[in-house]
C-alpha positions in Angstrom: 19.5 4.2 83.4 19.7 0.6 84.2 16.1 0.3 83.5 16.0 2.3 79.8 18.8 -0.6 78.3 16.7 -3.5 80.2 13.7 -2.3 78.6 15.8 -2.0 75.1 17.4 -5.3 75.8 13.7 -7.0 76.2 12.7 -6.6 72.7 15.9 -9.4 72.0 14.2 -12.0 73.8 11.0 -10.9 72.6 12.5 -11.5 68.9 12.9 -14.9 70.4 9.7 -15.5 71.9 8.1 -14.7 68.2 10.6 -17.0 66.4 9.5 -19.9 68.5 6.0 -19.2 68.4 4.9 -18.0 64.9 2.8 -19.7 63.3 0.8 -21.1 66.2 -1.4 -18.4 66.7 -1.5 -14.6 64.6 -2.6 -12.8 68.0 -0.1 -14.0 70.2 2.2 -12.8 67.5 0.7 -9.6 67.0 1.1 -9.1 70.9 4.9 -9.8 70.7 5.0 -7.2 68.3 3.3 -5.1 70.7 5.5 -5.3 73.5 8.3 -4.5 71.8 6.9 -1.2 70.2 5.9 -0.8 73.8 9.4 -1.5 75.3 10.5 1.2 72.1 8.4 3.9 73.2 9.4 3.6 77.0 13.2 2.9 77.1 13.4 6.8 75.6 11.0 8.1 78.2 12.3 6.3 81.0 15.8 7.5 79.5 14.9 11.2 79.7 13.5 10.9 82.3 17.0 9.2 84.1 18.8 12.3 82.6 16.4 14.8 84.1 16.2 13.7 87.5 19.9 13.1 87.9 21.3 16.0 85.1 23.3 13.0 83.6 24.2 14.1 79.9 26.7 11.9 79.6 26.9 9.7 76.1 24.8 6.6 77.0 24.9 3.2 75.5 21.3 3.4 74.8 21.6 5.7 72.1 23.4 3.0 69.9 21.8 -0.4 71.8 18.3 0.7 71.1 18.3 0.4 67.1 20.6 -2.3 67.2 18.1 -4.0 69.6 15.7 -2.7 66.8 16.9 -4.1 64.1 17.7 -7.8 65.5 14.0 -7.3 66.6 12.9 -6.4 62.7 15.1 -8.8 61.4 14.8 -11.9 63.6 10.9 -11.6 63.2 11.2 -11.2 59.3 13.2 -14.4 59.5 10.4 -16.5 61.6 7.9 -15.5 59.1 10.2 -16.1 55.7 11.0 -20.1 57.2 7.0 -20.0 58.5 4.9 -18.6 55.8 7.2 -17.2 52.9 6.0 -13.8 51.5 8.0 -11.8 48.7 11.7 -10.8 49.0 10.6 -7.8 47.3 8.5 -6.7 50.6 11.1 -8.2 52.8 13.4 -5.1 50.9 11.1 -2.9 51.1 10.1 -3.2 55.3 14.3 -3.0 55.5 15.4 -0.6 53.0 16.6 1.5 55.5 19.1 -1.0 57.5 20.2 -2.6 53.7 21.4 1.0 53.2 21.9 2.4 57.0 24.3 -0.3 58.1 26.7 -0.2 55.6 26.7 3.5 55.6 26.9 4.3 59.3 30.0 1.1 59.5 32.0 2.8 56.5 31.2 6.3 58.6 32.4 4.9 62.0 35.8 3.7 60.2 36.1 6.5 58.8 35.2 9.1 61.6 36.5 7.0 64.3 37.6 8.7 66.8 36.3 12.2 65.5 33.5 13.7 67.6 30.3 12.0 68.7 28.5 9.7 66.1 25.2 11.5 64.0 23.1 8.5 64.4 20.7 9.6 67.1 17.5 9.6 67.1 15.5 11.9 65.5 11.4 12.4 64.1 12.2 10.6 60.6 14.0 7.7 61.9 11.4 7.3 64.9 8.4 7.3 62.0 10.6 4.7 60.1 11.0 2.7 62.8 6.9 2.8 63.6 6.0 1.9 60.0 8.8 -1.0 60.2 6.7 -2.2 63.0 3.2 -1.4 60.9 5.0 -3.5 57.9 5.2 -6.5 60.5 1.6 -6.3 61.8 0.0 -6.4 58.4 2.7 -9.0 57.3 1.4 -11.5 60.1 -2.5 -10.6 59.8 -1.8 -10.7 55.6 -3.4 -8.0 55.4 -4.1 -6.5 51.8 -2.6 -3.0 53.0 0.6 -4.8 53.2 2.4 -3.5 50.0 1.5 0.2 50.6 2.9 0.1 54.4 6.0 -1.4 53.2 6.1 1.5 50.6 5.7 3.7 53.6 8.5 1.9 55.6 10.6 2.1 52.5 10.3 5.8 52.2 10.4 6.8 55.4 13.8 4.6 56.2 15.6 6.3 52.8 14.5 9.7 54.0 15.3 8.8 57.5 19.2 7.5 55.9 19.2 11.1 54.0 18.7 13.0 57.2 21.6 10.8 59.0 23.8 11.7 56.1 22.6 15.6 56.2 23.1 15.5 60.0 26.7 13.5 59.8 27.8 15.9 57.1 26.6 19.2 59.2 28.8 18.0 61.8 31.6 17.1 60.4 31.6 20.4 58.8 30.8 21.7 62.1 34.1 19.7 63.4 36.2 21.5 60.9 35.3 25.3 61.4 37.9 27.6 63.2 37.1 28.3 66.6 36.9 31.7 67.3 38.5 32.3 70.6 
């Protein structure tokens, strides 16, 4: 499993490598961007694959690390290109929509529900497609590309809807907590 969190833990530095070097050239950004939807789409695979060959089912730290290593990803890049080459708060809201209403949601939840059953965060279709046209949003933000306002639409959408499904999955279980077991 060791592998799965390095691979989430690379798109941190990444974030890093993109801060320092915006701004110098739009490819080499673009290909930062790159590796870390890369380093996305494998840390699940390798992952599942982990829990396959060993039967390990056990509740892993990747299943929170990997969108906070996400999100510092999204947000340290947004912040190399807002002090680089400023572009509309207005898009910045839109590419984030999801984490200005996820994050305070899912920290009131886990005060709340703490200590209550497993978290309703993971990962599922809507929040993966979010996450993707986060990453879209950032591509067409660095190439300024005139499809920028209709991806961040996209992102926007897709991370509310992606927030709605948390909160229909969260609520299902905590329903789910509080049925009678039938013995």
């Amino acid at each position: 499993m060791w592998l799965a969190h390095a691979l989430t833990l690379s798109r941190i530095p990444l974030a890093v490598v993109f801060w320092a070097t915006y701004g110098r050239d739009r490819w080499w950004s673009i290909a930062i961007v790159a590796a870390a939807v890369l380093t996305d789409a494998a840390d699940g695979k390798v992952a599942r694959w982990w829990r396959r060959r060993t039967g390990d089912q056990r509740v892993s730290p990747g299943e929170w690390l990997d969108p906070v290593a996400d999100k510092v990803f999204v947000l340290l890049v947004l912040g190399a290109i807002q002090i680089h080459d400023p572009v509309s708060w207005g898009i910045i809201a839109l590419i984030v929509a999801r984490e200005l209403v996820l994050v305070p949601l899912a920290t009131l939840y886990r005060l709340v529900a703490h200590g209550r059953g497993a978290h309703a965060f993971k990962a599922r279709a809507i929040g993966k497609a979010a996450t993707i046209a986060e990453f879209a949003a950032l591509i067409a933000l660095i190439l300024h590309s005139a499809a920028l306002l209709p991806i961040a639409i996209v992102a926007a959408v897709l991370g509310l809807a992606a927030v709605i499904d948390y909160i229909t999955c969260a609520r299902h279980e905590a329903h789910q907590d509080h049925r009678p077991r039938s013995v």
